[in-house]
C-alpha positions in Angstrom: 100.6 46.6 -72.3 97.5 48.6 -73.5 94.0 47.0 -73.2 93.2 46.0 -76.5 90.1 47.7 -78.1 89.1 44.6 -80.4 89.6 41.1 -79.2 88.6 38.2 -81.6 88.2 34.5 -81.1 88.2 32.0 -83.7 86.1 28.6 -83.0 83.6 28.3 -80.3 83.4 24.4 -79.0 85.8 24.2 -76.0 88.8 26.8 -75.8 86.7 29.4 -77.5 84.6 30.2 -74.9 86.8 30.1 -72.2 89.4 32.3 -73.7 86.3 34.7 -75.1 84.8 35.0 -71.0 88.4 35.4 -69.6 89.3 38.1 -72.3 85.9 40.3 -71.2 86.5 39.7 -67.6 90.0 40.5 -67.8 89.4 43.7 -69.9 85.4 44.7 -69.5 85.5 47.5 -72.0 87.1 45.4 -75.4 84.8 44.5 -77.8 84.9 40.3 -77.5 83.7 38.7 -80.5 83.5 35.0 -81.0 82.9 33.3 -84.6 81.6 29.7 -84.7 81.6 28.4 -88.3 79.3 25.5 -87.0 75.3 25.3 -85.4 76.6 25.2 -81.3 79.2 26.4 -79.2 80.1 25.0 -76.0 79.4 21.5 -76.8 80.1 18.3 -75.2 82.5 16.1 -77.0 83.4 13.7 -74.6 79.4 13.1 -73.7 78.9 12.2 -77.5 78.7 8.6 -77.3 76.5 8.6 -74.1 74.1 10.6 -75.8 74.2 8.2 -79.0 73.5 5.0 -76.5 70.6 7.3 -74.7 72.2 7.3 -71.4 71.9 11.1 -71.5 68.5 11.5 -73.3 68.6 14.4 -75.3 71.5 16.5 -77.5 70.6 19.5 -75.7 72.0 18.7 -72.6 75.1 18.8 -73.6 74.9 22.2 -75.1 75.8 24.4 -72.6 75.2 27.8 -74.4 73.6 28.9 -77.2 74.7 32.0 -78.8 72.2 33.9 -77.0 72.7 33.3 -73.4 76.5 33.2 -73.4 76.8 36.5 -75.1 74.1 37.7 -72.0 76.2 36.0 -69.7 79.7 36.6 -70.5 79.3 40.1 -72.7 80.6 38.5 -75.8 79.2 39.2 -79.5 78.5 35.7 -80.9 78.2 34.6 -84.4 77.1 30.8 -85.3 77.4 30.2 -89.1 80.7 32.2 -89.8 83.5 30.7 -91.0 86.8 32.9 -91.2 88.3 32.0 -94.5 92.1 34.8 -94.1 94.2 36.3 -91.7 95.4 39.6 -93.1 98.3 39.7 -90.1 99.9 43.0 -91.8 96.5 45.0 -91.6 95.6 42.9 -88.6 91.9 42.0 -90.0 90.2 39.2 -90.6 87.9 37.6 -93.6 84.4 36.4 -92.6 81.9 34.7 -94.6 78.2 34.2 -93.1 77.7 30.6 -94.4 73.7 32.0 -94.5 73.9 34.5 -96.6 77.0 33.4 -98.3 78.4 37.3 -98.1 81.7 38.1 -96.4 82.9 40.7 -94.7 86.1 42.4 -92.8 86.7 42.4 -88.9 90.0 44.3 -87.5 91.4 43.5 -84.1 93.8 44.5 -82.3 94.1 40.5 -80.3 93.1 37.2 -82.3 92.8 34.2 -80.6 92.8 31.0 -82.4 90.5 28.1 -81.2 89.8 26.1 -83.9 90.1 22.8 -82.4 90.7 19.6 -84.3 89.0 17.3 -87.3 88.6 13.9 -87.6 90.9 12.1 -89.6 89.5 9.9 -92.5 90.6 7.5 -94.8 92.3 8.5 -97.7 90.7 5.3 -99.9 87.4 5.6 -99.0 84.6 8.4 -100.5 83.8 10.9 -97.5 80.5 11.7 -99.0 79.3 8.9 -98.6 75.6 8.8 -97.0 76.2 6.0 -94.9 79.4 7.2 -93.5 79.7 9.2 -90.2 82.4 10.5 -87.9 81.6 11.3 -83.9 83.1 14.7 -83.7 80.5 17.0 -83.0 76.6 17.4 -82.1 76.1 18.0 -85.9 77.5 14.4 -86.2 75.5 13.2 -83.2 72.5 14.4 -85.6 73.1 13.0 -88.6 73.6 9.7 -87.1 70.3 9.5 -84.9 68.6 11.0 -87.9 70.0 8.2 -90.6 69.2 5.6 -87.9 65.6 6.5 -87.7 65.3 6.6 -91.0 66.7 3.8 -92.1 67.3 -0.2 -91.7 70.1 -0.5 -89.8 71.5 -3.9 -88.2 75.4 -4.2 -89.4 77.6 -1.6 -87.9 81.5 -1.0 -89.3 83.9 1.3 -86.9 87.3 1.6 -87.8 89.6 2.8 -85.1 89.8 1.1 -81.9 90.7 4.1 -79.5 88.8 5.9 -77.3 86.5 7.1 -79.6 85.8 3.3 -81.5 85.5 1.7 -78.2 83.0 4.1 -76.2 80.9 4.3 -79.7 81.1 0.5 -80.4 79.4 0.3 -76.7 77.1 3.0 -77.5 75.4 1.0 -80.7 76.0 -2.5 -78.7 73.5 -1.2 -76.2 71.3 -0.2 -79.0 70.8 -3.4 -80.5 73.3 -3.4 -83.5 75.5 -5.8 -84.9 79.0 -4.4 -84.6 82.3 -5.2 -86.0 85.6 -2.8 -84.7 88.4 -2.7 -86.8 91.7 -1.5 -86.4 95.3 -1.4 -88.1 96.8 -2.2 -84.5 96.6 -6.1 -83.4 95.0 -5.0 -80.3 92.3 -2.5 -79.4 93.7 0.6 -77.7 96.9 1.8 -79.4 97.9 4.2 -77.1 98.1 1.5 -73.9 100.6 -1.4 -73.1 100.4 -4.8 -74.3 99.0 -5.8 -71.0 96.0 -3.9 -70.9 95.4 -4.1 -74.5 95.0 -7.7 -74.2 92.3 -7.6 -70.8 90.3 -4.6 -73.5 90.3 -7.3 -76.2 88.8 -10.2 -73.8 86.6 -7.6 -72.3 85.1 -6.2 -75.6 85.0 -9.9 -77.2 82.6 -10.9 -74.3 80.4 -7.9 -74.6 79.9 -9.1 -78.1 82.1 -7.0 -80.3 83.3 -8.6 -83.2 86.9 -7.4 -83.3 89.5 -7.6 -86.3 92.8 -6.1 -86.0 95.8 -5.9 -88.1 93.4 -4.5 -90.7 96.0 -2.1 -92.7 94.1 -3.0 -96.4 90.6 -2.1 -96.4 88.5 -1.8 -99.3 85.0 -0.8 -99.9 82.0 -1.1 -102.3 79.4 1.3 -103.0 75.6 1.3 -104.3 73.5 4.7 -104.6 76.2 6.8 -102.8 76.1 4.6 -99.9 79.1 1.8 -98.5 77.4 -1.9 -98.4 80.8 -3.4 -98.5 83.9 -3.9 -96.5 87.2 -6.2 -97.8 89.2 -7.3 -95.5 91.4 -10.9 -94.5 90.0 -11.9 -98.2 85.8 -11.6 -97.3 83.8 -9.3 -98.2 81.5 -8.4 -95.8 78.1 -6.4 -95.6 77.8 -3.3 -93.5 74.8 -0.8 -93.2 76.9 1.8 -91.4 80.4 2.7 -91.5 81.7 5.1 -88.5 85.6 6.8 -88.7 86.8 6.5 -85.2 90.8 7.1 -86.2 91.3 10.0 -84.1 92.1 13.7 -84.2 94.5 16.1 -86.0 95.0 20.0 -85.1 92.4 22.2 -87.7 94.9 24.6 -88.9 94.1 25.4 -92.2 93.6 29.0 -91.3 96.9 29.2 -89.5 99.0 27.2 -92.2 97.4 29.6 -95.2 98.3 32.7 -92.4 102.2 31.2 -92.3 101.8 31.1 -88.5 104.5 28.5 -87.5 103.4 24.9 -86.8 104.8 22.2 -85.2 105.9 18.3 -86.1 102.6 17.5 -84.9 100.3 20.3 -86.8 99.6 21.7 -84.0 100.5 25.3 -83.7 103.3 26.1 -81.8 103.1 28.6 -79.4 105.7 29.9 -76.2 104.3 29.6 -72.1 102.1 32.3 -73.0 100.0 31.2 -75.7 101.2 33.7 -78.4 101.8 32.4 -81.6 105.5 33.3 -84.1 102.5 36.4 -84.4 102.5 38.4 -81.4 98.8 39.7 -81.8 97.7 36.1 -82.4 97.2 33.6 -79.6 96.1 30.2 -79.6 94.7 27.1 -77.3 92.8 23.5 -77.3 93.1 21.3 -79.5 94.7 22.9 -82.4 98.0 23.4 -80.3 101.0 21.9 -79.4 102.0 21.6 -75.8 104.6 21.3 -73.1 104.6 17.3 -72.2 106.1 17.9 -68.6 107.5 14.3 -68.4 109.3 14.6 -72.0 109.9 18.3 -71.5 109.2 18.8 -75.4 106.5 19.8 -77.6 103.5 16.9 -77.8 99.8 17.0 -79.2 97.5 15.7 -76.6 93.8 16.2 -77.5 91.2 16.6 -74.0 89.2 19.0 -73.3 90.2 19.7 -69.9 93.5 21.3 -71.1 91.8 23.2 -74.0 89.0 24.6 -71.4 92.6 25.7 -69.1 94.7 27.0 -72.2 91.5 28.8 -73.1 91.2 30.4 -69.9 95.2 31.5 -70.3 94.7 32.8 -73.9 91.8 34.7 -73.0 93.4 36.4 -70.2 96.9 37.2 -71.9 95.2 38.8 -75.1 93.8 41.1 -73.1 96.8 42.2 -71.3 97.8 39.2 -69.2 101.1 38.2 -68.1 100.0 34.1 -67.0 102.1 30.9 -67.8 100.8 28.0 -69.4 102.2 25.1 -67.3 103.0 22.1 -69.0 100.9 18.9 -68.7 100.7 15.8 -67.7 98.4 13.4 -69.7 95.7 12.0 -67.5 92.7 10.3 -69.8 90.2 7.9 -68.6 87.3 5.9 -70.5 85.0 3.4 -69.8 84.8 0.1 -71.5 81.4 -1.3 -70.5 81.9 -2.3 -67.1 85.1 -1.8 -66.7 86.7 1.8 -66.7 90.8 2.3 -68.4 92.8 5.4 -66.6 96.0 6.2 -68.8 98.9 8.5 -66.8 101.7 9.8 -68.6 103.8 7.9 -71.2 103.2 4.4 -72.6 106.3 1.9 -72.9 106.4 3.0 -76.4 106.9 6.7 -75.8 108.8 6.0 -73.2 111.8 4.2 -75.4 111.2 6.8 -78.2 112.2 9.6 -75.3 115.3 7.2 -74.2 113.9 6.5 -70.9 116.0 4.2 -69.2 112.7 2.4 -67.3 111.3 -0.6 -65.5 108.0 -1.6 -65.4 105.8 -3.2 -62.8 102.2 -4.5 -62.8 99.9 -5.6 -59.9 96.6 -6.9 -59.6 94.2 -6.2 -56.6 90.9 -6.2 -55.1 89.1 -3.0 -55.3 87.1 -3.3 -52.0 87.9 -6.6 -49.5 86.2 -9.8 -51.0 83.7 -10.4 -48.8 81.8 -7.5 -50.0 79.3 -6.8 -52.4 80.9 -5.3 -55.4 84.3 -6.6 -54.8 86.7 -7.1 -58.3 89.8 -6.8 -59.4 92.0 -4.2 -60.4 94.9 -4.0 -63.0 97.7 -1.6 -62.4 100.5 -0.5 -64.3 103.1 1.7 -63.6 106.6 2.9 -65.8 109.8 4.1 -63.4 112.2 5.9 -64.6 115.2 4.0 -62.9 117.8 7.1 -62.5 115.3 8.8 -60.2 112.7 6.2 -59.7 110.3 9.1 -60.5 106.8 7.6 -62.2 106.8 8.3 -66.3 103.1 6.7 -66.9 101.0 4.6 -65.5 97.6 1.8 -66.6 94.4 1.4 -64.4 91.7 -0.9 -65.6 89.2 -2.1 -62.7 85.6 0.1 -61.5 85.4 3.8 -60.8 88.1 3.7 -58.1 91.1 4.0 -61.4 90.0 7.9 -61.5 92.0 8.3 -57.8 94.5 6.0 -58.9 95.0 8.5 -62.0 94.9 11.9 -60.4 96.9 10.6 -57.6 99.4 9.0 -60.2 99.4 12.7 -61.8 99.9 14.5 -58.4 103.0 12.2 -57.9 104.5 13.1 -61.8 103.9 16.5 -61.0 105.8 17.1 -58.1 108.3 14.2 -59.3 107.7 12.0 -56.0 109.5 8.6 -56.1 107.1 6.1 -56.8 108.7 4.3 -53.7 106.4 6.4 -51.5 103.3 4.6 -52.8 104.2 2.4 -50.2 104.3 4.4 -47.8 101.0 6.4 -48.1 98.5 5.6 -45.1 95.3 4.9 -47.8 92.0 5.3 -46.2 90.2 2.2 -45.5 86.5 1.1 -45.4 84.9 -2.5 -46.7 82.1 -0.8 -48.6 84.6 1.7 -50.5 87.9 0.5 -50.4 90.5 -2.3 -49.8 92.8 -3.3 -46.5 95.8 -3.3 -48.9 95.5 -0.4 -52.0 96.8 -1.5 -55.2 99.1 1.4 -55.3 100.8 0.2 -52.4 101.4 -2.8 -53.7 102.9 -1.3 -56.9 105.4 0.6 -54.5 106.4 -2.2 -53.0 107.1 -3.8 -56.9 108.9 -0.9 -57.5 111.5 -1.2 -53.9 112.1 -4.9 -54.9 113.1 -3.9 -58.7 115.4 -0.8 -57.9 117.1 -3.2 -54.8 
C-alpha cells in the first residue's frame, strides 16, 4: 500500500487526536489535517463533572492541547471552528465551512478518518433552546453552566437520567449547595446494573440527599421567558431553576449517514478489524462506531474513552498504510457514587438473556481491609457464569477504590476465558492497611464451585 499524500481526520475530542499523531508518526511526510467543528480538542469528558463540583479547579486542566501545541507536537495542521458539512467519496474531497467566517471551502484526501464522536440525546417533548437547559457533554457545556450559575439564582436542580452521567453530576451540584431532584424512566438508578446493586445506589444516593423519582416515563414542562420553571410528573407540578439531560449518548453520524457509509443497528458505523468503513479510503473510531463485544462476539455500541483513545490509535496507523487489528473489547466502566465507587465488567443479567446465555449468578459481600482497621467497609460483588464453560460473562463491584482491581482483574479473566472457579484459587496479596485475609473474589469462586456442583 502506498503512503498516502493527504490524510484527514474528522473531530478532534478523543479518537481524533490519536488517530491524527499515529497517522504522522506512521507516515512523517503526509500532510495530517485535523478539523474540529467545536472551541477544544483533546478534552476531558469523563473529568466534566469533577470540574463542575470544583474538585479540579479550573476547565483548563482538562484541555490537554490547544490547536497550537498539538500541531508543534505531533506535526498535524489543526483547525478549531470547522465543521465538515459532505463527503464527496467519488472525487474523494471533502466540504468545509469555517464557522468564523461562515465561507467553505474543498479539501481532497487520499485517507479520511472519521472521529466524530457522539451527541447527547434529548427529549423529544421538551424545547432544546431553552436557556435554562443544559447537557454535560463537552467543556463548551461545562461553560455555559458555570456561567448561567454565576449569573443567576439558582437553588432547584432537575436531571433526568440516572446513569453515569445523572449520578456523577447530581453529586457534583449536591456538593455545591443545590437542591436536586434525579429523575429517571427506570424504577431504579443505574439502568445498565443488576437489581441488586441498583437497589444499594438508590439507598446510597437517598442518604446523600438526592431526591429520587423513578418510573418517570411522562414528563411535562412549563416555560416563562424562554426558560423551564416547571416539571409534571406523578400528578405535581413542581418548580425547577435548572434542568440538566443526563440520558446518555448516541453515535454523531450525520456526516456518515448523508455520505451512505453503512451503519449499524446501533448508529454506530460499522466498520471490519481494521477500522475501514463499506468505503475503503474512509476509516473510523471512538464513539461514533460499533464494535466487536468479545463476550457476545457481535457488533455492540459501548461509549468510553479508553477504547476511542485505542481505536484512534489503530485508525491512525492503518490510514497511513497499516496492516493492525482492532481486538474486540470487553466492557470495563467504573464511577463513583459519593463515597462509594460502582465497577461494571461485561454483560448485565439483562444482556446476558437477550444473548441466550445459559448463566448463574452469584453475589458476596466482604470486608475490604480486616475490621479492626481504620477504613475497613464492606464490599458488594457480583459475578454472571456462563454454566457450559463456567467462564465469567459480567461482573458488579460497589465498595472503596479497591473495585478498580476487582474490575481489571475480572476483565483479565474474560479475556483469556479463565473459569471463574480459579478465583479461588488465586494466592491474593495480603496486608491489614490495604487489603483483607480473605478477598472477595475468592469468596465469589468458591459461590461459583458450590453452584456448578
Amino acid at each position: 500500500m502506498l503512503t498516502p499524500k493527504n490524510i484527514i481526520v474528522v473531530g478532534g475530542n478523543a479518537a481524533g487526536p490519536a488517530a491524527a499523531a499515529k497517522a504522522k508518526r506512521i507516515a512523517p511526510d503526509s500532510n495530517v489535517v485535523m478539523f474540529e467543528a467545536g472551541d477544544f480538542i483533546s478534552t476531558g469528558t469523563c473529568e466534566l463533572p469533577y470540574v463542575l463540583s470544583g474538585e479540579i479547579k479550573d476547565y483548563k486542566k482538562i484541555v490537554f492541547f490547544d490547536a497550537e501545541k498539538f500541531e508543534k507536537e505531533k506535526g498535524v495542521k489543526v483547525l478549531t471552528n470547522h465543521f465538515v458539512e459532505k463527503i464527496d467519496r467519488s472525487n474523494r474531497k471533502i466540504t468545509v465551512k469555517n464557522l468564523i467566517s461562515n465561507q467553505s471551502f474543498d479539501q481532497y484526501y487520499d485517507r479520511l478518518i472519521l472521529t466524530t464522536g457522539s451527541n447527547a440525546k434529548v427529549l423529544p417533548q421538551i424545547k432544546v433552546k431553552s436557556e435554562n437547559l443544559f447537557s454535560l457533554k463537552s467543556v463548551r457545556d461545562l461553560i455555559s453552566i458555570q456561567n448561567y450559575l454565576a449569573k443567576n439564582s439558582v437553588r432547584k436542580v432537575l436531571i433526568i437520567g440516572a446513569g453515569y452521567i445523572g449520578l456523577e453530576a447530581s453529586e457534583a451540584f449536591i456538593k455545591l449547595g443545590y437542591d436536586v431532584t434525579l429523575l429517571d424512566k427506570e424504577i431504579l438508578p443505574m439502568p445498565g446494573a443488576d437489581d441488586e446493586v441498583r437497589h444499594l445506589i438508590h439507598d446510597l444516593i437517598s442518604k446523600n440527599k438526592i431526591e429520587f423519582s423513578g418510573g418517570k416515563k411522562e414528563l411535562k414542562f412549563g416555560y416563562k421567558d424562554d426558560k423551564i420553571i416547571t416539571a409534571t410528573y406523578d400528578g405535581y407540578t413542581k418548580e425547577f431553576d435548572l434542568v440538566l439531560l443526563t440520558l446518555g449518548f448516541e453515535p454523531n453520524n450525520s456526516l456518515a449517514i448523508s455520505s451512505k457509509l453503512t451503519i449499524g443497528k446501533f448508529g454506530g458505523l460499522r466498520v471490519d478489524q481494521k477500522l475501514k468503513t463499506s468505503d475503503p479510503n474512509i476509516f473510523a473510531a471512538g464513539d461514533n462506531i460499533e464494535v466487536i463485544n468479545k463476550i457476545t462476539g457481535q457488533y455492540d455500541y459501548i461509549s468510553i474513552a479508553t477504547f476511542a483513545q485505542q481505536m484512534g490509535h489503530i485508525a491512525g496507523e492503518n490510514a497511513a498504510g497499516g496492516n493492525v487489528i482492532a481486538q474486540p473489547v470487553i466492557k470495563n466502566i467504573a464511577v463513583k457514587i459519593f463515597d462509594k465507587f460502582l465497577v461494571s465488567v461485561g454483560l448485565n443479567s439483562i444482556e446476558a438473556k437477550t444473548n441466550k446465555f445459559n448463566f448463574i449468578s452469584v453475589t458476596s459481600i466482604a470486608p475490604n481491609l480486616v475490621k479492626v482497621m481504620p477504613g475497613s467497609d464492606n464490599v458488594f460483588g457480583k459475578l454472571l457464569v456462563e454454566k457450559s464453560s463456567f467462564r465469567i460473562i459480567g461482573g458488579f463491584f460497589l465498595g472503596g477504590k479497591e473495585v478498580s482491581g476487582y474490575g481489571d482483574l475480572i476483565t483479565t479473566f474474560i479475556h483469556n476465558k479463565i473459569k471463574a472457579t480459579e478465583l479461588s484459587r488465586i494466592n491474593y496479596n495480603y496486608s491489614p492497611p490495604i487489603s483483607p485475609f480473605i478477598n472477595l473474589l475468592s469468596l465469589l469462586g468458591k459461590k461459583v464451585e458450590k453452584e456448578i456442583k
